[in-house]
C-alpha positions, 0 to 999 in steps of 0.5 A: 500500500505504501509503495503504491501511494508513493509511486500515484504521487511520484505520478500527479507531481509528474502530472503536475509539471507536464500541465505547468511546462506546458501552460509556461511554453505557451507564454512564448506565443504571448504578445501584448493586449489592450492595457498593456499598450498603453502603458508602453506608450505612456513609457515612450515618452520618456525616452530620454528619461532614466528608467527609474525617473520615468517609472517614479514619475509616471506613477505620480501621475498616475496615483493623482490622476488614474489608478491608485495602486502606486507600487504596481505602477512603478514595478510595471514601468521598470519591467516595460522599460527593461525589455522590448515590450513586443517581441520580448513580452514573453520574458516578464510572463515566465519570470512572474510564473516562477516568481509564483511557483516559488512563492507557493513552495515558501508557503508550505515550507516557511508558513506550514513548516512541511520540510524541503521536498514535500513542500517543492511536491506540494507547490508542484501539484498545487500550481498545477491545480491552480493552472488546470482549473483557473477561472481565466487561465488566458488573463493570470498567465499570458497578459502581463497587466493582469499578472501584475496587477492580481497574480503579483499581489498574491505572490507577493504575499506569500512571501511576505508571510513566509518572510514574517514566519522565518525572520527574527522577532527583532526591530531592524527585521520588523522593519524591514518587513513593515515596508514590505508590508506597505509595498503589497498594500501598494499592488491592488485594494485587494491586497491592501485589504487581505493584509488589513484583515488579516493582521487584525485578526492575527494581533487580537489573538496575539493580544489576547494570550498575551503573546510577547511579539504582539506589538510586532504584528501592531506595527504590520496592522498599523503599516497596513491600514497606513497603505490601505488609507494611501489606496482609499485616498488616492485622487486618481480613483476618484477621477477614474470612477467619474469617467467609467461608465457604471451600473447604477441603482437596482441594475448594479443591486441584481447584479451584485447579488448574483455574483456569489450564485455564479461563481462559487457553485462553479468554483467548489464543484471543478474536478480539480478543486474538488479532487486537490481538497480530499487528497490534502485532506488525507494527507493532512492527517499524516502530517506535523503542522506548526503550534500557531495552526493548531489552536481553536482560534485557527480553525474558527478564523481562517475558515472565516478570513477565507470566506471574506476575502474570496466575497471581497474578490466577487464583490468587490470588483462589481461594487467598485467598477460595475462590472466583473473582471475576469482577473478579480476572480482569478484572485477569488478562486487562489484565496479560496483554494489556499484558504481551503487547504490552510482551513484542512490544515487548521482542522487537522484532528477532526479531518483524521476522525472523519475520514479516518475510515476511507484511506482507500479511496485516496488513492483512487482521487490521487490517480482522478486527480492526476487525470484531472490535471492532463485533461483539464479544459486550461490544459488540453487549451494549451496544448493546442496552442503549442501545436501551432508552430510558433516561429510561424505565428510569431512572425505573422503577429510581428509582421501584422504591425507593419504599415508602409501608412501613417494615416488611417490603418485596419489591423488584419485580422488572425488565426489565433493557436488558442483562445487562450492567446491575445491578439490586441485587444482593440474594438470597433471604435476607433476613438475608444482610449484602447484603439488610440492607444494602439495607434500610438503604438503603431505610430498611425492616425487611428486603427481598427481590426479586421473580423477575426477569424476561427481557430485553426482547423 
């Protein structure tokens, strides 16, 4: 029996890898959409400007005049300005891929303490779960705007934990990780707000046992609310909500209430999701998790915390914009699968009782899950793309920028590999902000796209 659940998890971390090689190849056929056109024209005017001073002093301009999330801001400009946005778009997708992998190995060996290799196999298959079963695999993965405006965040604070769990109780280090702290308030209201809540919740309970470092997590809760406020002030917002056209009264009333309805029956009922959770459940059972995971104030709070966060996520974004982007969900649905598997982690003794009796059919949902994760719809998306030969489409999209004009152009139309792909994301309108945008880029007077064709046959 030993041998044989040691060679099905050899196999879905072997699963685990081939849907992630697979999802991080396709970021070679990548090319920029929508936003990110305007942000590599914002950046062009700055040509003779020092990276450092353009990416400071776009930012400025945009705290006060468009988007509050400053720290974002400023790390996107550097990495635009580092590379050639075009044809080297590719690079910063991978980086930040691995810089996610890596976040998510820090989770189970710093934060759950479960030693090197369990927490390189655990990282493995939950990556791997994450990619399979993303609401938008097409949005946290191949548009760089979106990756670092969500998928960062996230990454980011995993390692901001990992940092807090390792790292002396010592003022010099609290420090250090107070500005690491205001920094992830600085990428998204998101995370600004996980962090808030978060921190509150951990220093009532460091208060309440009169724990001696609790004035440490004071100052991460007080730094946090510090850079919510920074986010919640910000001019640009204000300025922003006045130019987007929103829902209003009852329309944005149904609206929102339907959001939890449509998404989280969707979410908790994926094979992939479904199938991750009874598999760490059982392992759950085998496993030494730290003391701080351990108490009744855990298991009531972080099965709470995960709730509100994922609502914050569906909610949120629809209450803010009037509309639900699909990368505020993809942020949702990593809250929910983390904070499930924390939740599993938290209720360790009841988890053993409970399924004490079904050993068994954790094999059988080891091998689903393997199966899950090689013919998961993201998955199977991916390795149509990659059949596409991608020097051919590299360079049609190369050559499809090139105009002998300067007046008036139409941006022929393509076959894309894969939905999972961008094109340009630019509409019929040729004075909307994105078509403008990539006419700058193209250096035209204006530009709109041709009828798109189908994928290939």
């Amino acid at each position: 029996m030993k041998n044989l659940k040691t060679g099905l998890t050899i196999l879905l971390v072997i699963a685990a890898i081939a849907a992630i090689l697979q999802v991080l190849a396709l970021c070679l056929y990548a090319f920029p959409h929508a936003d990110d056109y305007v942000h590599i024209v914002t950046l062009r005017a700055y040509s003779n400007t020092s990276l450092l001073h353009a990416a400071a002093d776009i930012t400025r301009n945009s705290y006060l005049n468009w988007n509050a999330r400053w720290a974002t801001a400023f790390a996107r400009y550097l990495v635009i300005g580092s590379i050639d946005a075009y044809t080297q778009y590719p690079v910063p997708l991978i980086l930040f891929a691995l810089i996610h992998l890596f976040a998510l190995f820090a989770f189970f060996a710093a934060i759950l303490e479960m030693g090197f290799i369990r927490s390189v196999f655990s990282a493995l298959i939950l990556y791997g779960v994450l990619l399979a079963s993303s609401p938008w695999l097409n949005e946290s993965t191949y548009w760089l705007t979106s990756v670092m405006e969500y998928g960062f965040g996230l990454s980011c604070g995993c390692l901001l934990f990992a940092l807090i769990r390792v790292m002396p109780r010592k003022w010099i280090s609290t420090a250090v990780l107070a500005a690491g702290v205001l920094f992830v308030t600085g990428l998204h209201e998101f995370d600004a707000v996980a962090l808030v809540l978060i921190f509150a919740t951990v220093f009532l309970h460091q208060r309440s046992v009169r724990a001696p470092d609790r004035m440490h997590w004071l100052v991460f809760l007080v730094v946090a609310i510090l850079g919510l406020a920074i986010m919640a002030l910000a001019p640009g917002t204000r300025v922003r909500a006045v130019t987007e056209d929103r829902r209003h009264g009852m329309a944005l009333i149904q609206f929102v209430a339907q959001q939890p309805f449509a998404t989280f029956t969707r979410w908790i009922s994926s094979a992939p999701f479904l199938l991750a959770a009874f598999v760490w459940a059982q392992w759950v059972t085998s496993l030494a998790f730290p003391s701080w995971l351990r108490t009744p104030y855990a298991r009531r709070g972080i099965p709470a915390l995960t709730v509100v966060l994922a609502l914050v996520a569906v909610e949120g974004a629809p209450i803010m914009s009037g509309y639900q982007p699909a990368r505020s969900l993809n942020w949702g649905y990593f809250i929910l699968v983390t904070g499930t598997l924390l939740s599993l982690a938290a209720n360790q003794a009841w988890i053993s009782v409970e399924l004490g009796s079904v050993r068994r059919l954790h094999l059988f949902a080891m091998l689903s899950l393997t199966c899950a994760l090689i013919l998961s719809s993201n998955i199977e998306l991916a390795r149509r793309g990659l059949s596409y030969p991608r020097q051919t489409w590299r360079k049609t999209m190369i050559a499809r920028i090139q105009f002998s004009s300067d007046g008036d152009v139409v941006l022929p139309a393509v076959i894309r590999p894969t939905p999972l792909l961008n094109s340009s994301g630019i509409l019929d309108d040729k004075n909307h902000w994105l078509n403008r945008a990539f006419a700058q880029f193209l250096r035209v007077r204006s530009v709109v796209p041709e009828k798109e064709c189908g994928p290939p046959q």
